[in-house]
C-alpha positions as CSV (number, residue, x, y, z in Angstrom):
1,X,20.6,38.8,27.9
2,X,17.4,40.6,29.0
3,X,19.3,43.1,31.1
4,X,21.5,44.1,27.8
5,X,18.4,44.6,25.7
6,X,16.6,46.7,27.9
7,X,19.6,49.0,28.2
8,X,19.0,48.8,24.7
9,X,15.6,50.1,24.5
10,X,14.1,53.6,25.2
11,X,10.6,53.7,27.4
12,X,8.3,53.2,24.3
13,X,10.0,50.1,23.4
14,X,12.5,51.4,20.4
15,X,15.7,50.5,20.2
16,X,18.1,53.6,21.0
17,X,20.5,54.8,18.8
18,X,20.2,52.5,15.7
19,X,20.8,53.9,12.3
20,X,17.9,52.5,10.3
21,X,19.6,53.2,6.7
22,X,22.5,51.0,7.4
23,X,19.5,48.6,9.5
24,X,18.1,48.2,6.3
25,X,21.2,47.5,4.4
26,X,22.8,45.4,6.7
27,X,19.0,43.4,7.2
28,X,19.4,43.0,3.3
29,X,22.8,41.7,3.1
30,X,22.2,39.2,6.0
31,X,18.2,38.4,7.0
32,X,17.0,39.0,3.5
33,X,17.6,35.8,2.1
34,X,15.6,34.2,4.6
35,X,13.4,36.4,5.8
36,X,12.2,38.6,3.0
37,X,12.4,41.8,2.3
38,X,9.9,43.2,4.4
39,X,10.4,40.0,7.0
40,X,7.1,37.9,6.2
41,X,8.4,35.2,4.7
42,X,8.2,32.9,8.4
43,X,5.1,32.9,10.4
44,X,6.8,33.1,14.0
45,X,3.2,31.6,15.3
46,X,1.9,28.8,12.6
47,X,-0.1,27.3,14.7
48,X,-2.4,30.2,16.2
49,X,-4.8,32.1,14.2
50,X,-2.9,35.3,13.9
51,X,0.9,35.0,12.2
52,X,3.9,36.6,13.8
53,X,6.5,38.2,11.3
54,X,9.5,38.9,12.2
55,X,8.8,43.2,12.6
56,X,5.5,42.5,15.0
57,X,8.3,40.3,16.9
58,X,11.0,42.7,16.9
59,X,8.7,45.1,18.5
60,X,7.0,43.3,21.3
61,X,9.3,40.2,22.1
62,X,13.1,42.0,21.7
63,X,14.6,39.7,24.2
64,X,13.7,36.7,21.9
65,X,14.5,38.5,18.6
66,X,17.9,39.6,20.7
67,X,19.2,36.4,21.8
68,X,17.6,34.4,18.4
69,X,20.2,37.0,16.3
70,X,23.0,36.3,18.5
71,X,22.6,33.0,19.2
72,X,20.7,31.4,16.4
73,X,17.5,29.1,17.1
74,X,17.8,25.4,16.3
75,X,14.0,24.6,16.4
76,X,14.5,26.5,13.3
77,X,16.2,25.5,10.9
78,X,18.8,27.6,9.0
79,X,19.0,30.2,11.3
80,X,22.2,30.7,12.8
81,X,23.7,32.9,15.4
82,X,25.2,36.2,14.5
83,X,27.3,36.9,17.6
84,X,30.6,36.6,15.9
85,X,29.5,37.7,12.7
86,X,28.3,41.3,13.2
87,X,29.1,43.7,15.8
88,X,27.4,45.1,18.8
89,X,26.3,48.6,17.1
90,X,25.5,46.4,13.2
91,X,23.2,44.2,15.6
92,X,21.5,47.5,17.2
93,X,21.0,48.7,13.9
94,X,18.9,45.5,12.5
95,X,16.9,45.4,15.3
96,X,16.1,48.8,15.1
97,X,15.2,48.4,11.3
98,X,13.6,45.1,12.1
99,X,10.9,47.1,14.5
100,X,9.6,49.0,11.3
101,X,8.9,46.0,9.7
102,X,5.3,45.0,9.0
């Protein structure tokens, strides 16, 4: 999983290639609902003194964000995987709208 995403990602950390317009659409018909809008709404870290949203987590842990899309997390509740719901290139595209998140 970790090899894929770094393919995926350019020196600086971005990922490569994603069209952000349809990033943003695509995050608003599928991660808005329960992640908000600008991806605040769940506090990735609850119990340290600084929260993680979703964008700070997009840009500095993509493996995790990666595999939690495709794969879903069951220590959290709700979220469920994506692998067979949304292609390869819709998946580039969220994560690469997901990194401009606050």
């Amino acid at each position: 999983m970790a090899y894929l995403v770094y393919k995926l990602l350019d020196p600086s950390g971005k990922i490569k290639g994603a069209n952000l317009k349809r990033g943003e659409k695509l995050f608003y018909q599928n991660c808005r609902g329960c992640h908000n809008i600008d991806g605040r709404r769940i506090n990735f870290t609850p119990l340290e003194a600084k929260p993680t949203y979703l964008g700070q987590r997009a840009r500095e842990d993509m493996p995790t964000f990666w595999y939690q899309m495709n794969f879903g997390d069951e220590s959290r509740e709700g979220m469920e995987p994506f692998y067979d719901e949304l292609t390869l290139d819709e998946m580039t595209d969220i994560a690469g709208y997901a990194q401009t998140l606050p």
